[in-house]
PDB file of N, CA, C and O in Angstrom:
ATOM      1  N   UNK A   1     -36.166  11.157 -41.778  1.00  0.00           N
ATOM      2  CA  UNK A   1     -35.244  12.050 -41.092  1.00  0.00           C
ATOM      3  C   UNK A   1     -35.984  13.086 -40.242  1.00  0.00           C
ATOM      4  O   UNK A   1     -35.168  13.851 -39.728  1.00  0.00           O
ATOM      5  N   UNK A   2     -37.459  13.421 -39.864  1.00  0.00           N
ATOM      6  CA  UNK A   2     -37.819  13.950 -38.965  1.00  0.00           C
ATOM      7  C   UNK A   2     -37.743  15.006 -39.742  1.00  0.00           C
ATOM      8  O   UNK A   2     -37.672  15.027 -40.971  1.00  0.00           O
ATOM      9  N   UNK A   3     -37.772  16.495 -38.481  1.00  0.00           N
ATOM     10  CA  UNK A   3     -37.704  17.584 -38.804  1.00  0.00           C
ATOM     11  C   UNK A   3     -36.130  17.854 -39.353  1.00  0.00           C
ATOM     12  O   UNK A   3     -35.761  18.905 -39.877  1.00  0.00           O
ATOM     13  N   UNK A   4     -35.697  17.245 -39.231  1.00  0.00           N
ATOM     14  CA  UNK A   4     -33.979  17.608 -39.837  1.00  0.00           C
ATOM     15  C   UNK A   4     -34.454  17.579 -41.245  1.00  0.00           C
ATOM     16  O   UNK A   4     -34.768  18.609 -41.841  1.00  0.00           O
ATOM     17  N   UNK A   5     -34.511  16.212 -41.852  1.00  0.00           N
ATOM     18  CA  UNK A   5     -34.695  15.932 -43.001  1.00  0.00           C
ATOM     19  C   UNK A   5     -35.866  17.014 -43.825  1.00  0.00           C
ATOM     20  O   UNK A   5     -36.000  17.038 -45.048  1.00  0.00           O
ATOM     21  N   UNK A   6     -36.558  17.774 -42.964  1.00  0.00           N
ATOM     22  CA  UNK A   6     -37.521  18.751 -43.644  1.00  0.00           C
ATOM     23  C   UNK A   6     -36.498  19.837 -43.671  1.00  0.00           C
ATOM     24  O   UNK A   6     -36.190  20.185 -44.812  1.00  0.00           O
ATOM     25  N   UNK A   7     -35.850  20.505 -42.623  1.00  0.00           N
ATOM     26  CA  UNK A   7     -34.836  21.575 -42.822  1.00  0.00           C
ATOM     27  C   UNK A   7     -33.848  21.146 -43.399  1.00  0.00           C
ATOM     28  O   UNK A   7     -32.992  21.984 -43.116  1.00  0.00           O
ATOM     29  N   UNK A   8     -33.393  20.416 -44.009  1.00  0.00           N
ATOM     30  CA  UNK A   8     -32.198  19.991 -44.928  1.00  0.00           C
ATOM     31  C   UNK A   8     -32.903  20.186 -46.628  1.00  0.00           C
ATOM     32  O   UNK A   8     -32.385  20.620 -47.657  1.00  0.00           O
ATOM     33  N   UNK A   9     -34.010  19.758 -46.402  1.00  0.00           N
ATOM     34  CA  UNK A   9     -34.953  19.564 -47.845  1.00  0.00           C
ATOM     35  C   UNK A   9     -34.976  21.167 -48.151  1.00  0.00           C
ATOM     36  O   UNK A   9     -34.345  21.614 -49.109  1.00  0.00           O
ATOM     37  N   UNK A  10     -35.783  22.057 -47.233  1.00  0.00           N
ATOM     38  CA  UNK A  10     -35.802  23.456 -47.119  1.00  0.00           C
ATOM     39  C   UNK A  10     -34.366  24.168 -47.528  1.00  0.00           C
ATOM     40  O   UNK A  10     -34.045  24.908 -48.458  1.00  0.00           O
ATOM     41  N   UNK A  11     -33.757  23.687 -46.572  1.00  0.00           N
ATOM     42  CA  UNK A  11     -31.887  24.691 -47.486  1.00  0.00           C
ATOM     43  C   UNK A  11     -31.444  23.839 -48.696  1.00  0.00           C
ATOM     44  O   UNK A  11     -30.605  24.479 -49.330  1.00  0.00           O
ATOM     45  N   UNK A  12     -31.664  22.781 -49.185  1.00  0.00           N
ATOM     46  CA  UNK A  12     -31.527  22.663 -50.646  1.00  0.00           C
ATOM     47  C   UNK A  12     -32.419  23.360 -51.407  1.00  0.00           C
ATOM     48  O   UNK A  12     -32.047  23.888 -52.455  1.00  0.00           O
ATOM     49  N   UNK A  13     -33.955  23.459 -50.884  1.00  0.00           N
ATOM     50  CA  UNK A  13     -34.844  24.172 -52.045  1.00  0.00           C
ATOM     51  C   UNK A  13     -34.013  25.625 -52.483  1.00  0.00           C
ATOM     52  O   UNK A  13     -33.802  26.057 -53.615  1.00  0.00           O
ATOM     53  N   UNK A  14     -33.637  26.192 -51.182  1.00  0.00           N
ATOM     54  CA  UNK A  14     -33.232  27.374 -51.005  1.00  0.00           C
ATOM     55  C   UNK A  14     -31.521  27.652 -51.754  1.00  0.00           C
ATOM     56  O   UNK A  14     -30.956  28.739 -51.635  1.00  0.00           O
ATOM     57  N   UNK A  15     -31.154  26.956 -52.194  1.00  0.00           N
ATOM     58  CA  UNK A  15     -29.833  27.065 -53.058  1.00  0.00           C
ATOM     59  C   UNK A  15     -30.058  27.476 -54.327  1.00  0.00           C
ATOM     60  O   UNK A  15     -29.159  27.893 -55.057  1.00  0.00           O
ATOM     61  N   UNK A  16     -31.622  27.355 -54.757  1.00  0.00           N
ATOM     62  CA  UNK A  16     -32.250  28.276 -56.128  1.00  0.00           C
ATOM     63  C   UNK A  16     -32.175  30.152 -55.879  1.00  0.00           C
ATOM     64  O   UNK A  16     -32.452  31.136 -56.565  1.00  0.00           O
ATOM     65  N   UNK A  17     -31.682  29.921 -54.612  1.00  0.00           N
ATOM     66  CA  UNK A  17     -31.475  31.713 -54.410  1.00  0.00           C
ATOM     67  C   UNK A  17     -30.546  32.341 -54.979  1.00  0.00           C
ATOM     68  O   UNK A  17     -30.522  33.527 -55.307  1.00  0.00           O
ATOM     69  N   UNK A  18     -29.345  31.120 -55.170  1.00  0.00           N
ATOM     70  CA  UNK A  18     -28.010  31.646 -55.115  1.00  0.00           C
ATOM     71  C   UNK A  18     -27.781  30.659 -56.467  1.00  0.00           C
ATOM     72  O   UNK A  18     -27.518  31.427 -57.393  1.00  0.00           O
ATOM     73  N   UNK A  19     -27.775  29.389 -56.908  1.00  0.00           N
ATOM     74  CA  UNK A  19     -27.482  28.868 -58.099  1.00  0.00           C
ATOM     75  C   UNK A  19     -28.641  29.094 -59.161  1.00  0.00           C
ATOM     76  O   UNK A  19     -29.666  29.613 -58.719  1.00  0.00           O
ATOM     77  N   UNK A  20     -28.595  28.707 -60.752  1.00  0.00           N
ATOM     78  CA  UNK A  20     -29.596  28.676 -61.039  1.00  0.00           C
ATOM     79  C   UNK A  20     -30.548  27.132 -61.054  1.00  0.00           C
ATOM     80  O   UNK A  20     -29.902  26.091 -60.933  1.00  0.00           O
ATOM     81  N   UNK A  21     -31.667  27.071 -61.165  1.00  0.00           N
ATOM     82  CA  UNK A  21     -32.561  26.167 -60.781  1.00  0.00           C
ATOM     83  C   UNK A  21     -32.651  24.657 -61.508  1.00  0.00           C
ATOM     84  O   UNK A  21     -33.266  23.711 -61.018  1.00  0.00           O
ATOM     85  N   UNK A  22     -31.958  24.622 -62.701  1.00  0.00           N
ATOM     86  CA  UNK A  22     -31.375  23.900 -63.835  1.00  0.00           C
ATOM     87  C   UNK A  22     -30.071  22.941 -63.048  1.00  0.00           C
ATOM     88  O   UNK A  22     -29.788  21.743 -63.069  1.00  0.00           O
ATOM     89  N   UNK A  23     -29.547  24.004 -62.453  1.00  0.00           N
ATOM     90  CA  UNK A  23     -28.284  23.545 -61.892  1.00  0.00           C
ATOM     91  C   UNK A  23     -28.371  22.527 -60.171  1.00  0.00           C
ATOM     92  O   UNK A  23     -27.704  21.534 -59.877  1.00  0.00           O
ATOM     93  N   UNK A  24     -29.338  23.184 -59.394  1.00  0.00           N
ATOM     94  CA  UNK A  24     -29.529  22.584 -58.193  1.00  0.00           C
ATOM     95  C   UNK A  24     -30.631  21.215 -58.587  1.00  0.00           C
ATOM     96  O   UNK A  24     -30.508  20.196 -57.906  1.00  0.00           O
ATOM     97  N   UNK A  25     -31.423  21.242 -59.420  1.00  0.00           N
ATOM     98  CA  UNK A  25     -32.558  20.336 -60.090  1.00  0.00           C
ATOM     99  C   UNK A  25     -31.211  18.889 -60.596  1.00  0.00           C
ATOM    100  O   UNK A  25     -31.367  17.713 -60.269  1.00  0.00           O
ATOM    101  N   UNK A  26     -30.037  19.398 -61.389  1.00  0.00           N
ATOM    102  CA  UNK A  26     -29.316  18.252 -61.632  1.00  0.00           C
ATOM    103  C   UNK A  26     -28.683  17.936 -60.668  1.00  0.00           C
ATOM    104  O   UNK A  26     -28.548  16.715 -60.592  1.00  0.00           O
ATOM    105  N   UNK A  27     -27.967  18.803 -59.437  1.00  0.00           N
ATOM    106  CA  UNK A  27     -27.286  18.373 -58.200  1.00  0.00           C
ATOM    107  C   UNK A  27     -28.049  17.380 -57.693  1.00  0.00           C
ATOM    108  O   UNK A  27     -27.733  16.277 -58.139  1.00  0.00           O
ATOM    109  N   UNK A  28     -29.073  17.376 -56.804  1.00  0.00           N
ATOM    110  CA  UNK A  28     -30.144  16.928 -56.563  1.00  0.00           C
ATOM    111  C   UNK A  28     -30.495  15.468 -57.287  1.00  0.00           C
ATOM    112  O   UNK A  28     -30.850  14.550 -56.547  1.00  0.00           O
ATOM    113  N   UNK A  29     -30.401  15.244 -58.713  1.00  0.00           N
ATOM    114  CA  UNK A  29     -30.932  14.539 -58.944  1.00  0.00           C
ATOM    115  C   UNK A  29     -29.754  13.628 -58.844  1.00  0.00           C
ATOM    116  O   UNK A  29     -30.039  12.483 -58.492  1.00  0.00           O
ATOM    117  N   UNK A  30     -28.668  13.843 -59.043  1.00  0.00           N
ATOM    118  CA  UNK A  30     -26.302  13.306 -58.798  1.00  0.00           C
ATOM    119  C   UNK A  30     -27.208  12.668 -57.387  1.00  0.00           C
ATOM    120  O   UNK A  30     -27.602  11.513 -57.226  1.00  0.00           O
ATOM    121  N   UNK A  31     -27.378  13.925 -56.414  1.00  0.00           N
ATOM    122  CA  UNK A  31     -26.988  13.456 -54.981  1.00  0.00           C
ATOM    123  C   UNK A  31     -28.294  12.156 -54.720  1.00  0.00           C
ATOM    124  O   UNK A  31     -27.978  11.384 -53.815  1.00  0.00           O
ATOM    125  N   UNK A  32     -29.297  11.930 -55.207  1.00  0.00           N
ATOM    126  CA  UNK A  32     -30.494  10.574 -54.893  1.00  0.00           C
ATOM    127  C   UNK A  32     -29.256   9.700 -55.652  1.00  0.00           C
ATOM    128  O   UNK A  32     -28.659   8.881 -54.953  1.00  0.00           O
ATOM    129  N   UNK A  33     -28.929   9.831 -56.823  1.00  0.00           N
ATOM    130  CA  UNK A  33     -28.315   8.767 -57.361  1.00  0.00           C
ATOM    131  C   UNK A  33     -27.162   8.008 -56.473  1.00  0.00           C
ATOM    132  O   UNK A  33     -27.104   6.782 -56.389  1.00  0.00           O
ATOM    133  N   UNK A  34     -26.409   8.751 -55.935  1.00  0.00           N
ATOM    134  CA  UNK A  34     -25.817   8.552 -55.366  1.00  0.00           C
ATOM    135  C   UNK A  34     -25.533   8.181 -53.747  1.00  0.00           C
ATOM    136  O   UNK A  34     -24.581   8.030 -52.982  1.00  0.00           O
ATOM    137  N   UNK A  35     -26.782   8.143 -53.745  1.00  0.00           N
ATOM    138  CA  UNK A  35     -27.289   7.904 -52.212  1.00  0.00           C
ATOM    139  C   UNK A  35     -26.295   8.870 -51.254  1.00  0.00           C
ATOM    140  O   UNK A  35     -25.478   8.574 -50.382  1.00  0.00           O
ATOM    141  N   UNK A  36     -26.676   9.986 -51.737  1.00  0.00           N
ATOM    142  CA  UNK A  36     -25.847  11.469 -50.585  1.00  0.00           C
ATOM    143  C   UNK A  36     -27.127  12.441 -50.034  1.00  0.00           C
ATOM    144  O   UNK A  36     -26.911  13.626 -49.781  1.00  0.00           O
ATOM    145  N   UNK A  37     -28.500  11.836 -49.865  1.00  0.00           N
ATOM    146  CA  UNK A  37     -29.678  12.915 -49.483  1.00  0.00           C
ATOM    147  C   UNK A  37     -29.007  13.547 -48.561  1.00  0.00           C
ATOM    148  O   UNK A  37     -29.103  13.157 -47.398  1.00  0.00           O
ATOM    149  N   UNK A  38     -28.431  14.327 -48.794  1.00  0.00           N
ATOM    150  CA  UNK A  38     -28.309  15.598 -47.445  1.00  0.00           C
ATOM    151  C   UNK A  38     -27.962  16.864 -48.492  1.00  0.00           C
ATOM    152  O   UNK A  38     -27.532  16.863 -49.646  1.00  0.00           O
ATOM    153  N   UNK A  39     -28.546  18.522 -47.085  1.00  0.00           N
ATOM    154  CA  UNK A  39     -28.389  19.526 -47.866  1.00  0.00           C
ATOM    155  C   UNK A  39     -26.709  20.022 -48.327  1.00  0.00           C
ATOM    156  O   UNK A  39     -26.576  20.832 -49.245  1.00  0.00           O
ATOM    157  N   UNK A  40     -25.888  19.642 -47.841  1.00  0.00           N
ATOM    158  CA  UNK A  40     -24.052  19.438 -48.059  1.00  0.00           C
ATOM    159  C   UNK A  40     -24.095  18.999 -49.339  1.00  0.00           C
ATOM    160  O   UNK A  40     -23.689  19.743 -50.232  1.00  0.00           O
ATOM    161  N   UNK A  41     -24.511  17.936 -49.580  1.00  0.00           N
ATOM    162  CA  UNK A  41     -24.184  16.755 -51.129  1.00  0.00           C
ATOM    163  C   UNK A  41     -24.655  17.378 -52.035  1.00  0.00           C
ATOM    164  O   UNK A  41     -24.085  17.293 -53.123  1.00  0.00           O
ATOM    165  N   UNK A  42     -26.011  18.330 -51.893  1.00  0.00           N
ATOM    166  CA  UNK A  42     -26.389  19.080 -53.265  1.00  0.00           C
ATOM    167  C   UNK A  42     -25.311  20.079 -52.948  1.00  0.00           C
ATOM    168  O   UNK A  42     -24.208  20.050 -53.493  1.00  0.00           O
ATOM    169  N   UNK A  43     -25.740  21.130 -51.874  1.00  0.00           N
ATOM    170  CA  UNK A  43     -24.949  22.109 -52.042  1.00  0.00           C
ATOM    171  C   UNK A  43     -23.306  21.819 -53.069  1.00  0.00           C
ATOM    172  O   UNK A  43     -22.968  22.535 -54.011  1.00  0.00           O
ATOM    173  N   UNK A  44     -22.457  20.514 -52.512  1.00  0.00           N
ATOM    174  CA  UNK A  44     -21.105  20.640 -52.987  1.00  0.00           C
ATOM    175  C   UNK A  44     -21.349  20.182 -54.612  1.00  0.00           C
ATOM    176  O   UNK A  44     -20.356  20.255 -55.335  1.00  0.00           O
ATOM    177  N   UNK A  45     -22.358  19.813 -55.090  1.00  0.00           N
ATOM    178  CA  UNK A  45     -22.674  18.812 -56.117  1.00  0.00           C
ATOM    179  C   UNK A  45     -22.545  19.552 -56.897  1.00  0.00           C
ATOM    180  O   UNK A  45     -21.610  19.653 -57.692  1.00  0.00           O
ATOM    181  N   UNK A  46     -23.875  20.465 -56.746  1.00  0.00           N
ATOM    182  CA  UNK A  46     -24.014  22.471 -57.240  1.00  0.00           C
ATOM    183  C   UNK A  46     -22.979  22.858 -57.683  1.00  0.00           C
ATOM    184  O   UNK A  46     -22.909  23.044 -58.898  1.00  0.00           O
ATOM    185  N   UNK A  47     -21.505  23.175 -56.598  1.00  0.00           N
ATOM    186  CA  UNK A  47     -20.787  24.238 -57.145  1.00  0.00           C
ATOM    187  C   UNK A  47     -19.992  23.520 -57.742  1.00  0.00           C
ATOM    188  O   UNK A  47     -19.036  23.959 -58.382  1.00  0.00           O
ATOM    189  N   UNK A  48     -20.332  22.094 -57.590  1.00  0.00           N
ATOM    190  CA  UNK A  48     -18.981  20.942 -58.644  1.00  0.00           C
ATOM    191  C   UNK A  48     -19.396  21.526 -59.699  1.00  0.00           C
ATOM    192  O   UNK A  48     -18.623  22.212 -60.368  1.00  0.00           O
ATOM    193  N   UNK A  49     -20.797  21.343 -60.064  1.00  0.00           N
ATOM    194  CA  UNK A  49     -21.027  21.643 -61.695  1.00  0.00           C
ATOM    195  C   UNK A  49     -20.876  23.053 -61.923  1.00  0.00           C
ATOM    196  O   UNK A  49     -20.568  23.318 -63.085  1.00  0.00           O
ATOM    197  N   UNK A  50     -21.030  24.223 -61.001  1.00  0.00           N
ATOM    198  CA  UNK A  50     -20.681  25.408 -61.771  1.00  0.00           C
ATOM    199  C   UNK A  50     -19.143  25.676 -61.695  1.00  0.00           C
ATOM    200  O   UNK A  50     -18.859  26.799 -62.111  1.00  0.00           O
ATOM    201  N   UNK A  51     -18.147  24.982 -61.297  1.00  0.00           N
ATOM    202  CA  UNK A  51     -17.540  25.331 -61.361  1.00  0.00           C
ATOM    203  C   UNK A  51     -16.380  24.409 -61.967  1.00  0.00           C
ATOM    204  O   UNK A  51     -15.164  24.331 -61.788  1.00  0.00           O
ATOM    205  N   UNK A  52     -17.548  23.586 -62.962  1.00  0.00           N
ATOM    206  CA  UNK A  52     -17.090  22.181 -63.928  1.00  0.00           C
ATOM    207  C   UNK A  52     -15.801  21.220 -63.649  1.00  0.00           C
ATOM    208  O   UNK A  52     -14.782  20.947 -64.283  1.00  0.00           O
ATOM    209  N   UNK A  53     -16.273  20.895 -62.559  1.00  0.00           N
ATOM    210  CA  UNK A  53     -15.339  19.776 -61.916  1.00  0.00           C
ATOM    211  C   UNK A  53     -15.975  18.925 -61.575  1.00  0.00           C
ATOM    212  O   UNK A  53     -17.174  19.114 -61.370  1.00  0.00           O
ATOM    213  N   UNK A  54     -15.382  17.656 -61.391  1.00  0.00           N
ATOM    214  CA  UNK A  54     -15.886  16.403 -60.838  1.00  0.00           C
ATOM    215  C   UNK A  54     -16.130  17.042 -58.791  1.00  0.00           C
ATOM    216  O   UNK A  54     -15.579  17.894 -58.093  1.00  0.00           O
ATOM    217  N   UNK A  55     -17.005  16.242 -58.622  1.00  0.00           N
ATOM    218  CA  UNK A  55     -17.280  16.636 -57.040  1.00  0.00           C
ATOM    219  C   UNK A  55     -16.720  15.660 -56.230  1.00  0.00           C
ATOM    220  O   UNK A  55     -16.613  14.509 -56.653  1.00  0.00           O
ATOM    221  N   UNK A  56     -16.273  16.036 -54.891  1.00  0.00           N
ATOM    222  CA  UNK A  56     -15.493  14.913 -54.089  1.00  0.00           C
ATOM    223  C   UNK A  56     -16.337  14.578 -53.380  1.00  0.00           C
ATOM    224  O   UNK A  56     -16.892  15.421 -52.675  1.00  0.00           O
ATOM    225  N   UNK A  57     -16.739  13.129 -53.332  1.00  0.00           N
ATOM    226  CA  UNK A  57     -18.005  12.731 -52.403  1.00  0.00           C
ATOM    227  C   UNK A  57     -17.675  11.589 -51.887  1.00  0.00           C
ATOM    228  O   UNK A  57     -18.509  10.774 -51.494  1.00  0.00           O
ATOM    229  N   UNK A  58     -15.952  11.356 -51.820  1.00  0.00           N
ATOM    230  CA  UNK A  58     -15.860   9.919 -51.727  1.00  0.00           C
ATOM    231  C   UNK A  58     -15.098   9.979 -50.091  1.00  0.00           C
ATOM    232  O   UNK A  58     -14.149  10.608 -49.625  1.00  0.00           O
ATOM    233  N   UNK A  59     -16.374   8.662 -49.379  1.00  0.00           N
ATOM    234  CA  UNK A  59     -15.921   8.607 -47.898  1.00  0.00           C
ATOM    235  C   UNK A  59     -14.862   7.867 -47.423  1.00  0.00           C
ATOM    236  O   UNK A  59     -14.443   7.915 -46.267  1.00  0.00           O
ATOM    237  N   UNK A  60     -14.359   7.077 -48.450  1.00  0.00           N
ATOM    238  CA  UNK A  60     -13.596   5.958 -48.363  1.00  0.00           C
ATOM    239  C   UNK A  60     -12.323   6.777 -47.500  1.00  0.00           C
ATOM    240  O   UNK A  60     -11.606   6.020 -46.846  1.00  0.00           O
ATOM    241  N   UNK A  61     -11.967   8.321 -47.440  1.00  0.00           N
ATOM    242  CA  UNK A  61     -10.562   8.695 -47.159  1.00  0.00           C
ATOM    243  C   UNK A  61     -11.295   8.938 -45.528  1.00  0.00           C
ATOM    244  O   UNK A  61     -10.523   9.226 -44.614  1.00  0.00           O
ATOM    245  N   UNK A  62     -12.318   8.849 -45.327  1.00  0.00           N
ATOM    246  CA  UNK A  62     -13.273   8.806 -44.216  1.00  0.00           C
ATOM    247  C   UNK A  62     -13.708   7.466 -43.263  1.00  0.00           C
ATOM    248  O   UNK A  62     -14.810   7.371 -42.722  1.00  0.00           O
ATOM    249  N   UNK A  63     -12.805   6.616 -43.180  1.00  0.00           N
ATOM    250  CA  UNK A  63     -13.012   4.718 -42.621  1.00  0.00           C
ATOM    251  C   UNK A  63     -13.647   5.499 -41.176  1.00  0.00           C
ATOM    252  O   UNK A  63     -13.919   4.529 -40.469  1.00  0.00           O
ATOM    253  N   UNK A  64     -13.997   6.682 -40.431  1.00  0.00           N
ATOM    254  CA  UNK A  64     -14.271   6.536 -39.080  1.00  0.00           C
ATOM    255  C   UNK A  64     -15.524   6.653 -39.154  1.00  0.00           C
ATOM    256  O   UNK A  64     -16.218   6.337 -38.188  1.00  0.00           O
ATOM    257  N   UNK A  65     -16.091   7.144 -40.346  1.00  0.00           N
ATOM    258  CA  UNK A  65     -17.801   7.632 -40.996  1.00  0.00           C
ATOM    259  C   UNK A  65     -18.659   6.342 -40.630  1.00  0.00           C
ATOM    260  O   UNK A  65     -18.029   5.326 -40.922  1.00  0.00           O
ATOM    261  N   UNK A  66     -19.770   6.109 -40.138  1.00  0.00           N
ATOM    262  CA  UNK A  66     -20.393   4.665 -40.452  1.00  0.00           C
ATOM    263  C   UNK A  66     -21.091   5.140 -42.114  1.00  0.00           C
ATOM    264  O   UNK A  66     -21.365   6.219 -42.642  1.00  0.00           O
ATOM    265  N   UNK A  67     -21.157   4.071 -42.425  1.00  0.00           N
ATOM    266  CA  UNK A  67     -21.869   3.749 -43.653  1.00  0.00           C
ATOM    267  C   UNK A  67     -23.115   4.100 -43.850  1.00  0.00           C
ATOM    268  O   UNK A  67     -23.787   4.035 -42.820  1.00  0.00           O
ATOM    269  N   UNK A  68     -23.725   4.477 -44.864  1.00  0.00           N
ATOM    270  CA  UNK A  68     -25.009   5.170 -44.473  1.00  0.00           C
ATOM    271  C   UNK A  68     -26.013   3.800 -45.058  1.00  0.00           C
ATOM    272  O   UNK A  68     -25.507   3.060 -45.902  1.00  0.00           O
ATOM    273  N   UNK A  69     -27.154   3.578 -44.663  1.00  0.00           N
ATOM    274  CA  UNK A  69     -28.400   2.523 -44.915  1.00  0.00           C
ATOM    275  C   UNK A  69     -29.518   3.671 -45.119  1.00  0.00           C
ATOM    276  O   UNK A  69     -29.948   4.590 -44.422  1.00  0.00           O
ATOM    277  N   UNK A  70     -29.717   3.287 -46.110  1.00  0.00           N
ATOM    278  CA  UNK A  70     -30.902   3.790 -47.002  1.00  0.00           C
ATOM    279  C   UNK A  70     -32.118   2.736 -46.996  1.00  0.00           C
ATOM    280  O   UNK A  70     -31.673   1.857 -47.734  1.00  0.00           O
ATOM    281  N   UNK A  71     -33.067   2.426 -46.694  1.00  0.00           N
ATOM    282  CA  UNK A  71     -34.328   1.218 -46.820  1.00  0.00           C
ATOM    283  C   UNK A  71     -35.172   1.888 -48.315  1.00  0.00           C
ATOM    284  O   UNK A  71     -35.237   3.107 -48.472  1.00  0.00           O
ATOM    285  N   UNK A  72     -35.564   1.256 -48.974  1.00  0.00           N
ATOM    286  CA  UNK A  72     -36.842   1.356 -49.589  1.00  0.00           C
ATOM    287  C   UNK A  72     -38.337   1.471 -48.942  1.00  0.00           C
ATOM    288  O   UNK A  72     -39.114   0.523 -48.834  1.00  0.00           O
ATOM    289  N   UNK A  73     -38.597   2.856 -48.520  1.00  0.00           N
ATOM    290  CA  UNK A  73     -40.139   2.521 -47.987  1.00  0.00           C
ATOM    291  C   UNK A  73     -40.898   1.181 -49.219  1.00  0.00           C
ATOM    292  O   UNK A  73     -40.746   1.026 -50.431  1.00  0.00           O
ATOM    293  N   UNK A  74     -41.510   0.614 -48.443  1.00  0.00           N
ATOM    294  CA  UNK A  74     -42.574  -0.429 -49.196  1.00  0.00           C
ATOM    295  C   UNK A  74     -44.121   0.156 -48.798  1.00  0.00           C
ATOM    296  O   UNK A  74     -44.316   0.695 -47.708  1.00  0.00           O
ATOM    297  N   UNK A  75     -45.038   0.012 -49.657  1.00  0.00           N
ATOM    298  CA  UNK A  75     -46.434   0.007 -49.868  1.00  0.00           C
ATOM    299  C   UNK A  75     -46.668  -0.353 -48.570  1.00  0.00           C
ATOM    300  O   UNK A  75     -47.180   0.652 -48.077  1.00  0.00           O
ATOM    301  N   UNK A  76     -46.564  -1.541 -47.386  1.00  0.00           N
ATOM    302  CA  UNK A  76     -47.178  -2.078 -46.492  1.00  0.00           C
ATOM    303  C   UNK A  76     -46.242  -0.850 -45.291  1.00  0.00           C
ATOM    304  O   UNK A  76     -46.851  -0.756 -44.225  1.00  0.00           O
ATOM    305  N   UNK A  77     -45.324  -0.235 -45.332  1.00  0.00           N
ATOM    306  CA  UNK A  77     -45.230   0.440 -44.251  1.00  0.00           C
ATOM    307  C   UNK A  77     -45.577   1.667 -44.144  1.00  0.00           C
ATOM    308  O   UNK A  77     -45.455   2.065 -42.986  1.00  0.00           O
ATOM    309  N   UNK A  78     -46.012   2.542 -44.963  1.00  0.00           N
ATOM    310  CA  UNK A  78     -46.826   3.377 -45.512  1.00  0.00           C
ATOM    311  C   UNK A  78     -48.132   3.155 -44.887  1.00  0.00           C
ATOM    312  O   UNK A  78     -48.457   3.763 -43.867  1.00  0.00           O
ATOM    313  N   UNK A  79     -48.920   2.268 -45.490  1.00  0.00           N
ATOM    314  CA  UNK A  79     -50.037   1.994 -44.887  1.00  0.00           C
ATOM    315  C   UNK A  79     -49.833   1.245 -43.468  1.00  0.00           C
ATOM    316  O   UNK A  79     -50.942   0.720 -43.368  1.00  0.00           O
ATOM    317  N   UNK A  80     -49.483   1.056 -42.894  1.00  0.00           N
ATOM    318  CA  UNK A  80     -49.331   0.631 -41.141  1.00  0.00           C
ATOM    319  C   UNK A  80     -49.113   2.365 -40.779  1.00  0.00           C
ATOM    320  O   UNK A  80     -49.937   2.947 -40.073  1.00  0.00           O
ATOM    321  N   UNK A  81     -48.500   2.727 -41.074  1.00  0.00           N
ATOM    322  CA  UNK A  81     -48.271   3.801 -40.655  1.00  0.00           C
ATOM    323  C   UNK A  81     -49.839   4.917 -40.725  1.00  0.00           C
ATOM    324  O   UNK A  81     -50.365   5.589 -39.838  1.00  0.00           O
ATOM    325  N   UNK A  82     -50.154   4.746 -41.954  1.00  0.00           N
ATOM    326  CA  UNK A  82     -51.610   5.710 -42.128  1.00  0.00           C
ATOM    327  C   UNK A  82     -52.725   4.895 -41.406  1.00  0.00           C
ATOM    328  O   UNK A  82     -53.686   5.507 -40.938  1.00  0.00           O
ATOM    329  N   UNK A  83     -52.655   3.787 -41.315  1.00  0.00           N
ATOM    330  CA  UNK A  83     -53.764   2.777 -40.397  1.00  0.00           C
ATOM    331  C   UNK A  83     -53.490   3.034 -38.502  1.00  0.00           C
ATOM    332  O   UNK A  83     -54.294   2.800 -37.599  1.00  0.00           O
ATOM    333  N   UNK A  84     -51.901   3.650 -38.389  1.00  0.00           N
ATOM    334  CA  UNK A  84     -51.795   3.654 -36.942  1.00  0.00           C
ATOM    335  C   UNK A  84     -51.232   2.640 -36.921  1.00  0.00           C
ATOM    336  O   UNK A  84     -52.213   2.290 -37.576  1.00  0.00           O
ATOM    337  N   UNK A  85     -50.531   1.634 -36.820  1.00  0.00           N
ATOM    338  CA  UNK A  85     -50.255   0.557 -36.451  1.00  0.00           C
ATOM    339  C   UNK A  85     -48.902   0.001 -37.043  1.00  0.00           C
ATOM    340  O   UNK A  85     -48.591   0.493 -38.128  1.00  0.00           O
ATOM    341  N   UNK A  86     -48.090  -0.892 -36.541  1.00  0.00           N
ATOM    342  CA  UNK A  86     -46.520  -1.077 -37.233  1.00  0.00           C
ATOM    343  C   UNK A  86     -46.903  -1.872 -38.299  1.00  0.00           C
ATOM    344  O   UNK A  86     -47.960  -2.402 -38.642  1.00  0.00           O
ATOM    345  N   UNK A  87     -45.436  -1.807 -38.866  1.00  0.00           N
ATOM    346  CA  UNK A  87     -45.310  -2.760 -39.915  1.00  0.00           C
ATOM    347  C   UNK A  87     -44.679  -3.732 -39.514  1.00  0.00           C
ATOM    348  O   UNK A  87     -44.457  -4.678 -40.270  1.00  0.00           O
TER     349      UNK A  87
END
C-alpha cells in the first residue's frame, strides 16, 4: 500500500492514545483475520469491543464496493525485489 499503507499503519498505532493498548492489539489482530487491513477496521473494531458489541464490517449491504484481493507475499518476490529485479 505505499505511503498510504504506512500512514494508515501510523493512525492505527496511534489509537493507543485514546483506547487502551490490550484493546487496539485485539482490534488489530479481528481486523488481519478478517482481511479489513485498514486504519477504519481497527479503529471501528476498537470501539465495537469497548463498547461490547458485535462490529459491522459487513460489505455485502455495499454490492457497489469491489472486493478486496489480498496476495500472499511469497519468499521469491521478496527476494526479486531485494535483488532489483521482478518476480
Amino acid at each position: 500500500m505505499g505511503n498510504r499503507g504506512k500512514r494508515e499503519f501510523i493512525q492505527a498505532l496511534r489509537l493507543i492514545e485514546v483506547f487502551p493498548e490490550a484493546i487496539v492489539a485485539a482490534a488489530a489482530t479481528d481486523a488481519i483475520r478478517l482481511g479489513a487491513v485498514s486504519f477504519d477496521a481497527v479503529k471501528q473494531l476498537a470501539v465495537a469491543k469497548v463498547e461490547r458489541r458485535p462490529a459491522r464490517l459487513d460489505l455485502s449491504v455495499h454490492p457497489y464496493l469491489p472486493a478486496p484481493t489480498v496476495k500472499t507475499t511469497s519468499a521469491a518476490d521478496y527476494a526479486a525485489l531485494v535483488s532489483g529485479g521482478t518476480a
